[in-house]
Structure formats: C-alpha cells, structure tokens
TINU-276971 format. One line per 4 residues: their letters; for each residue x, y, z of C-alpha. Coordinates in steps of 0.001 Angstrom, whole numbers. Example, Ala and Ser with C-alpha at 12.3 -4.5 7.8 and 13.67 -1.06 7.14 Angstrom:
2
AS) 12300,-4500,7800 | 13670,-1060,7140
***
This chain:
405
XXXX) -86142,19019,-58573 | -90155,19452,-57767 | -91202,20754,-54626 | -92752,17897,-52299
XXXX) -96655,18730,-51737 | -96600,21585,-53867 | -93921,23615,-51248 | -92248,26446,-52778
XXXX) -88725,26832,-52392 | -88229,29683,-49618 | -91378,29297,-47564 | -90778,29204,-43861
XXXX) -90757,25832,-42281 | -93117,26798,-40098 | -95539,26622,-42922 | -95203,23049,-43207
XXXX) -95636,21841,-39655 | -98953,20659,-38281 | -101584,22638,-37126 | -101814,23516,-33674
XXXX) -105045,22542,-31740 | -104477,25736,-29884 | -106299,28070,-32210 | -106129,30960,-29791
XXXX) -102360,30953,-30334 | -102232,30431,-33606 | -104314,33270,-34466 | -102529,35344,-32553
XXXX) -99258,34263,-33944 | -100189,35193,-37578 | -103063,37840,-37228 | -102467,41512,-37559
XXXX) -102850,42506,-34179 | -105205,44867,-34327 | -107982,43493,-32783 | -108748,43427,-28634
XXXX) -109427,39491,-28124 | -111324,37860,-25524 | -110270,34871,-24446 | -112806,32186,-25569
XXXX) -112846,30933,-29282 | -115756,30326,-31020 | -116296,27695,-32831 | -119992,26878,-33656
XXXX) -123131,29259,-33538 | -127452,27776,-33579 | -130134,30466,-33214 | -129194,32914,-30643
XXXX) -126062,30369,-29106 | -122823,29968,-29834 | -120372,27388,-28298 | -116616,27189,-27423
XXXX) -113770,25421,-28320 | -114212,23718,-25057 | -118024,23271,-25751 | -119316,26028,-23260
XXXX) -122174,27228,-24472 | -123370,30673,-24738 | -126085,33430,-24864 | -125090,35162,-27642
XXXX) -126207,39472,-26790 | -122728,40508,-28960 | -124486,38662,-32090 | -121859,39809,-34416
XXXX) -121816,43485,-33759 | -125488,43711,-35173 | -125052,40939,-38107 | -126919,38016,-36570
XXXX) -131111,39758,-36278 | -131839,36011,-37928 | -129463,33829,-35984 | -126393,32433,-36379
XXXX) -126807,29409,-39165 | -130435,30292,-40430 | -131525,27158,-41861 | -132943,29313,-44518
XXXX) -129870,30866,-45566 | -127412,27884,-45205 | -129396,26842,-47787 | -129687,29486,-50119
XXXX) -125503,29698,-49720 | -125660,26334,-50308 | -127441,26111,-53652 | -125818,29157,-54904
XXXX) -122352,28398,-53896 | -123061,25514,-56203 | -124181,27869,-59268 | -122256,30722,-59255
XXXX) -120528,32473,-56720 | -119020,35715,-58629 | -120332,37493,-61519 | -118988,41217,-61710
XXXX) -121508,44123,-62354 | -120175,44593,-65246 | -122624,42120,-66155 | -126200,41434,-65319
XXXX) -127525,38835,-62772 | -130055,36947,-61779 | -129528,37019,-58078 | -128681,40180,-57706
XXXX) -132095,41653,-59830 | -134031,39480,-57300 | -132221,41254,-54459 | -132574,44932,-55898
XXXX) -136207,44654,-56077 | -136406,42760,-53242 | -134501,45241,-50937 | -136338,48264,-52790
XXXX) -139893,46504,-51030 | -138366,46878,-47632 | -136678,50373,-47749 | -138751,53558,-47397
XXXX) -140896,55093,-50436 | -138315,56321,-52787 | -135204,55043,-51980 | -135607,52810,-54385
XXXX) -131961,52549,-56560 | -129456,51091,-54657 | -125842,50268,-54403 | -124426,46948,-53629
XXXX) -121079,46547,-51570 | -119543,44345,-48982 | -119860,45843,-45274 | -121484,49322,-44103
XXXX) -118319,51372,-43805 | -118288,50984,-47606 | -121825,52105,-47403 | -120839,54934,-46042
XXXX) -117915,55701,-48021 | -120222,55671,-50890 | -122878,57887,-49536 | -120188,60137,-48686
XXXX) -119217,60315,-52525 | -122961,60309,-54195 | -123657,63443,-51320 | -121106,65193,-52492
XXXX) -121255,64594,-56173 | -125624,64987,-56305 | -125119,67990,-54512 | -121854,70134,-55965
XXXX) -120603,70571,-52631 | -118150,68777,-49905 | -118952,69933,-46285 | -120449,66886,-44548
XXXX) -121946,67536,-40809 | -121973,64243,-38758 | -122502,64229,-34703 | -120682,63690,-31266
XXXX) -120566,60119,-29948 | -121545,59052,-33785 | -119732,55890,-35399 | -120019,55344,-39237
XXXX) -116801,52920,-40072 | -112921,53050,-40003 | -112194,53845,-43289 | -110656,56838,-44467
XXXX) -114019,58943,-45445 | -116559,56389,-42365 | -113410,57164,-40338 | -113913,61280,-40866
XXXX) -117604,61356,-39982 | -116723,58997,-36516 | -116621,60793,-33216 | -114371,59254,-31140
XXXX) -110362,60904,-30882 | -109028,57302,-30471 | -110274,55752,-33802 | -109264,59497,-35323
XXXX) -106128,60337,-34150 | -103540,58096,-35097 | -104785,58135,-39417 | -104947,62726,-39302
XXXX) -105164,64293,-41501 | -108482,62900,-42603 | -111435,63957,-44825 | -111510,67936,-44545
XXXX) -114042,69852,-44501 | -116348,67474,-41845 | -117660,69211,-39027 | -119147,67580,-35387
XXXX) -122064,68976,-33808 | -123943,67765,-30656 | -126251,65010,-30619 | -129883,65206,-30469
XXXX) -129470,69339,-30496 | -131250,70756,-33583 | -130085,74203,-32991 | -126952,73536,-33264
XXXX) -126856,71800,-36215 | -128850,74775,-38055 | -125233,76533,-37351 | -123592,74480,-38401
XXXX) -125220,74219,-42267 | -123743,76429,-44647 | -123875,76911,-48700 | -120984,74704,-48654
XXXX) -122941,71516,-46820 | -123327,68109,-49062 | -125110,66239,-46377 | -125784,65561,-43037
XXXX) -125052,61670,-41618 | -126272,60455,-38140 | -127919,57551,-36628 | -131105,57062,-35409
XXXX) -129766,55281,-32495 | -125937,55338,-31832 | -124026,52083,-31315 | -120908,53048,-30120
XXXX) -121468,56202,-29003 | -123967,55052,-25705 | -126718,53042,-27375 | -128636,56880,-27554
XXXX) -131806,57191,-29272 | -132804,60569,-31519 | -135953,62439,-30629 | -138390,62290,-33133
XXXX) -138484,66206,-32508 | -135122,65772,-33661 | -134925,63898,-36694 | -138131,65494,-38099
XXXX) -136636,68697,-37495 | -133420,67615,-39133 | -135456,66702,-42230 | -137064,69582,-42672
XXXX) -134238,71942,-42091 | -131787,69937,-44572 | -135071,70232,-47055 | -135163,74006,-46248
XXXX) -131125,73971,-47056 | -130898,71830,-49797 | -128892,69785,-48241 | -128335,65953,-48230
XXXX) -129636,63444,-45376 | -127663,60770,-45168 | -128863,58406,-42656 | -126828,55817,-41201
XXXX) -129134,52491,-40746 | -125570,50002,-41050 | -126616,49044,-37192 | -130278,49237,-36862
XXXX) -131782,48322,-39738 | -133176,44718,-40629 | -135550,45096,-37505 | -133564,45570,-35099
XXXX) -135252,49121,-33365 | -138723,47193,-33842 | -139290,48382,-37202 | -137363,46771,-40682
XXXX) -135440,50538,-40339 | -135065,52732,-37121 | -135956,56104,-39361 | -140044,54553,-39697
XXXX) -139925,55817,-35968 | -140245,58992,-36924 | -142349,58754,-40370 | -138887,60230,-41977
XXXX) -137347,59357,-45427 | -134200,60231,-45817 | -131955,61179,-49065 | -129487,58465,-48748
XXXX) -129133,55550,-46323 | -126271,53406,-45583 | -126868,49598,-44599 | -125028,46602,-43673
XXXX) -124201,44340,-40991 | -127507,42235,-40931 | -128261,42580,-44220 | -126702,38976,-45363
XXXX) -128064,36731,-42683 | -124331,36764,-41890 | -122633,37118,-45066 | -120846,40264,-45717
XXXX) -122637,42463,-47126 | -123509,46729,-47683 | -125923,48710,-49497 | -126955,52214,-50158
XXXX) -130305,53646,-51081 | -130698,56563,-53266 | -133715,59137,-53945 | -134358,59972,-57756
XXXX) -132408,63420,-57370 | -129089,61491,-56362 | -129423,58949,-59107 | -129933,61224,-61355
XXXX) -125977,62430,-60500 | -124990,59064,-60713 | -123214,57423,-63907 | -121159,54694,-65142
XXXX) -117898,54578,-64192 | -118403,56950,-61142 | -118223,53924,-58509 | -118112,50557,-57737
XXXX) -116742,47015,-56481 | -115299,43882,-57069 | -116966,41722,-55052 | -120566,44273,-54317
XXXX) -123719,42497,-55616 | -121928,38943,-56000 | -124419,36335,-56217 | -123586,34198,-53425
XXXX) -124097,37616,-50659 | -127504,37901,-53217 | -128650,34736,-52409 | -127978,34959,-48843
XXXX) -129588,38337,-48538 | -132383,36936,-50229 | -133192,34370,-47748 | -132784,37092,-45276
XXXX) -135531,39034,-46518 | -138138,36517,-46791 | -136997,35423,-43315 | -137787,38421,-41625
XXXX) -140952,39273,-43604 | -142496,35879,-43339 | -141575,35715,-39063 | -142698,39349,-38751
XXXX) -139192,39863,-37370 | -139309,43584,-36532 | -142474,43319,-34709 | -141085,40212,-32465
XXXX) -137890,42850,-32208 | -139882,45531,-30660 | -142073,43244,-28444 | -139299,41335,-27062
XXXX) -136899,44593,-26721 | -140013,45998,-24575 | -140057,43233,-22240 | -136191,43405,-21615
XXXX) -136128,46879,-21066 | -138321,46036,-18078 | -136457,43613,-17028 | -133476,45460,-17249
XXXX) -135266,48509,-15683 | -136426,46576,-12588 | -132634,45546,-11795 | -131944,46999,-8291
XXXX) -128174,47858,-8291 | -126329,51009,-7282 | -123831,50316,-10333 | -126793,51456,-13017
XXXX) -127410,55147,-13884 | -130126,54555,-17035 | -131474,51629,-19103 | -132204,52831,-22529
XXXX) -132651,51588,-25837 | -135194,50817,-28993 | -136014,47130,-30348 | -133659,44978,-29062
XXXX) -130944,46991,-29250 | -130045,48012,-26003 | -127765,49777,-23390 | -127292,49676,-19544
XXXX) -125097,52925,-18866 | -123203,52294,-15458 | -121548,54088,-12664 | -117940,53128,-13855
XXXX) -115889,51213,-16307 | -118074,48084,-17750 | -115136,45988,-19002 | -114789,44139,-15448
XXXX) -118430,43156,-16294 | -117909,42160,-19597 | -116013,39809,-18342 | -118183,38391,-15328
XXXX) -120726,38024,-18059 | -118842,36277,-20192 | -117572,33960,-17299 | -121384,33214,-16571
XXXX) -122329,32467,-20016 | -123397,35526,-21264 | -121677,37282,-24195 | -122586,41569,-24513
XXXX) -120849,44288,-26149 | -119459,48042,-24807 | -120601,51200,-26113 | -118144,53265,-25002
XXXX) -116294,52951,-21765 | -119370,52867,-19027 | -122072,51250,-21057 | -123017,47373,-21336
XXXX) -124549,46950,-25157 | -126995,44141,-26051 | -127371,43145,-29410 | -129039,40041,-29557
XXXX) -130390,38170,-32814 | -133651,38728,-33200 | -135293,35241,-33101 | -133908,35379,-29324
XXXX) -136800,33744,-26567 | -137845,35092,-23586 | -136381,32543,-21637 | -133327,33738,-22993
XXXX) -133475,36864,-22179 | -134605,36510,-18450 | -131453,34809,-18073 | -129544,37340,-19320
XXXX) -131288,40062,-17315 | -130968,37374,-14387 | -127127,37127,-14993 | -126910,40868,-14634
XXXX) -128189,41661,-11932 | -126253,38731,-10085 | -123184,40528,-11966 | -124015,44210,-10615
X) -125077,42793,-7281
***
C-alpha cells in the first residue's frame, strides 16, 4: 500500500503531529544542544530591531554576532535575494559565474591594495581554515603563532589558533605546532618566530577575548618583523570588517596590509558568507585542486553580498560607524557606576569591562529591551548594525546605567 501524505513507513509518529506554537520547546526538543539559549524567540528583525514571539520589541546591540552592520532585512538585499533566488541559486566553481565575477571585483575595490585574489566560502571560521592552509602551503612551513584572549572559529584548524581552554579542551589533540603569545606585546612575539613559522593570525580588535584594541605600535611592528622573517600575516577581519571599527577594515587603522585576511560575518548583509584575500606571493602557491567548497561563491550569497557592498559605499557606512561609535563611547564613558572598570572599543564595536560576572546584566538588559553580547565572563559587548540612530543608542546607554545603578 502507498504511504498517506508521502509518510515513510518507520518514521516516528511524532513526525506527523501538528506543530507546536511553542517554538522554544520545539527547538529544544530536536536541536543539538549545543547552544546556551536565552529565553526570548525571535521572530522578525527591521533596521537595528528585532521583535518577539510575543511582539516585544527590541534594540538589537547582539546584531548577529557582527553579521547585521546593514540591518536586519536591508531592503536592498531582500531584493537582490529575491531576484536571484529566482535565477539561479547554485552554480559550483567548477564553473564560471556571473554573480560571483561581479562580487570578486567588487570585494577586490574594498580590500586593501593587493589583496586582490580571493577565496569564496560560507562563514569566517572557514576563512580561517583556509588561510591556515594557503600560510602554510605559500610558505613551506607549519608553525602558526596566534595570541591570548584571540578567537578565530571552532573548527578543527580556527579551533587551534582560539585562546580560550573551554572551546579547546574537550576536541585535544588539535592542530600541532600553534603557539600563544601575549596580546598587544611585540617582544614577545619576536620569540616566539622561528624558521619553522608559516604565519602569524590576530585581530585588530578581539571579540571574544575583551573587545581589546591593538596598538598601532603593535601591528606596525608586527608587520615589519613578519616582513623581516618571512613570515605570513594573517589577519583576522571575520568580526570587524565591513565598517564596523569606523573604517570598511579595522587594519586601515594602522596604514597596514596584511598577507592574508580572513572575512565573514557581515559580509552577506546576513547571508552566510566567508572570504579570504590573498597577496600575489600566496597565489602564486595556489592551484587547482588544492581547495575549495560546495556551496563558496554560490550566486544567491553573490548577490546578497553585492547589495551589501553598494550599501555601505553609497551610505558611507564606515564613516557613520566611527562617528556614531564616538558618541557612544561617551556616553558609555560618562556612566557613573561603581560596577564599571573601563569603556573601550573602536567603531561601534564596543565593550564595557565590569567589576564582576556580566551575565546577571545580560539579562536585566534583555528584560528592559535591550539585547548585548559577552566577551568573556566580565565584559558587556555591543555590536550594533551599523545604520543604528542616535536615539537608539542613548537608550541603550540610558538602559545601562539604570541596569548598573
């Protein structure tokens, strides 16, 4: 006999019963629980809001981790996806495409004089996974330097370079030959170099290591000494790029270009998307065959990147970025609470480092209608999109300082 509505013999019943308006539960029931959930879903996202199942709205500071610098459903780019998604949504590299050769030059514009041949992949840690391998195969060697507090992904080679024992631990043995130096200390990452170094990786600004901003003493040192080595730079631009420091990538602070740099997260206007940038002496190690991806470069994360781009050229995004992240620090600065030990931060990406555990305040935030981010265990992260008002963001620092009180 035929299976009613296409049921396969031997599916669970619970398959065919209705679904549940409680969408908190049923995600929990069937996700892999791997994830730390608040307790609010999210249902719809405008500009820099997004609104609850129960139609509270919100501030949104989390935006995505870093995705959302253009706002959550840029008219732009729900148009672009759109049209495409009504062309052609997957074309393998394999071949050519129109979309994507629009987006290669398009990207090459926007990234720094001479990273101008570039990877296409789905989400920074496989950025960063790919850096890892062109470092190591452009340069004949496999030691990789990365820093204390640094994040770069949680798969098995981003995973290596990350700081932080509690994303490392439970997946040793991993990558060998990585080594972890001090942040922001130039000295001690000439000790660490050796013959054996690929490539050093760090961010301009850490996320999740304290929202911590390089010296430019720093990274121009680093550049020079990796030039002096022959080794690799490899820098990590997955969370501040796209404007979000208050230029279109954090390394511009500091008049540096470096080897390789990973990117993602904002990148599609939302869409997933990653990308790495290559100098001529790593493409010229490069060849068919030595890389790739199923999905990298498909035209519908093309076309949304696309409309990205133009987006934050034609609204002079980064400059808003660095303007607006100027006037919150301020505001931030002039809280008066006991609770804060520094404000910090470039663009509008930004971190409040308290006294104790931030997690209670998190919450109280969230309660009040204001949605931020941790970076690490004592520090409140704000990433907000980009195209975020003033208005906005008084109420935010406003909301603080009623939460720290």
């Amino acid at each position: 006999m035929g299976c009613r509505l296409g049921v396969q013999p031997g599916y669970k019943r619970e398959f065919m019963q209705p679904i549940s308006p409680d969408y908190a539960a049923l995600e929990d029931r069937f996700e892999a629980p791997v994830y730390p959930k608040r307790e609010i879903t999210l249902v719809r996202g405008l500009g820099a809001h997004v609104w609850d199942s129960q139609g509270k709205e919100y501030i949104d500071c989390a935006g995505g981790h870093g995705v959302a610098n253009i706002g959550h459903c840029n008219p732009e780019v729900v148009r672009a996806i759109a049209d495409q998604a009504a062309t052609l949504v997957t074309c393998p590299e394999i071949f050519h495409n129109d979309k994507r050769a629009q987006l290669l030059q398009r990207l090459a514009q926007f990234t720094p004089a001479g990273l101008d041949h570039i990877f296409l992949c789905n989400s920074g840690t496989e950025a960063v996974e790919a850096a890892i391998k062109f470092a190591r195969v452009a340069s004949g060697r496999k030691g990789i330097v990365a820093t204390m507090r640094g994040f770069h992904g949680r798969t098995m080679g981003s995973l290596s370079l990350t700081w932080e024992k509690e994303y490392r631990e439970p997946f040793q043995p991993l990558l060998l030959d990585v080594k972890h130096v001090p942040y922001n200390k130039l000295d001690a990452m000439e000790q660490a170099l050796d013959d054996q170094t690929a490539a050093v990786v760090i961010e301009i600004v850490q996320g999740e290591g304290g929202v911590r901003p390089a010296t430019t003493e720093y990274v121009q040192g680093l550049r020079r000494l990796c030039s002096e080595r022959g080794v690799l730079l490899i820098v990590d631009e997955v969370q501040t790029g796209f404007g979000r420091t208050g230029r279109m990538f954090a390394c511009e602070h500091h008049d540096v270009v470096p080897d390789i740099m990973a990117m993602g997260k904002a990148i599609g206007g939302g869409v997933p998307m990653g990308a790495v940038a290559v100098n001529e002496r790593v493409r010229q190690a490069l060849h068919p065959g030595l890389h790739g991806s199923t999905f990298g470069g498909n035209p519908l994360a093309c076309a949304a990147a696309l409309a990205s781009l133009d987006f934050i050229e034609v609204t002079g995004l980064p400059r808003q970025a660095a303007q607006k992240g100027q006037y919150f620090l301020q505001r931030l600065g002039a809280i008066q609470s006991s609770a804060i030990r520094e404000v910090r931060g470039l663009g509008l990406m930004v971190g409040v480092e308290c006294r104790q555990k931030v997690q209670p305040y998190l919450q109280a935030l969230m309660e009040r209608g204001v949605l931020a981010l941790p970076a690490g265990s004592t520090v409140i992260r704000f990433l907000p999109p980009l195209v975020i008002d003033l208005d906005d963001l008084d109420r935010v620092a406003d909301t603080l300082a009623a939460v720290l009180g």
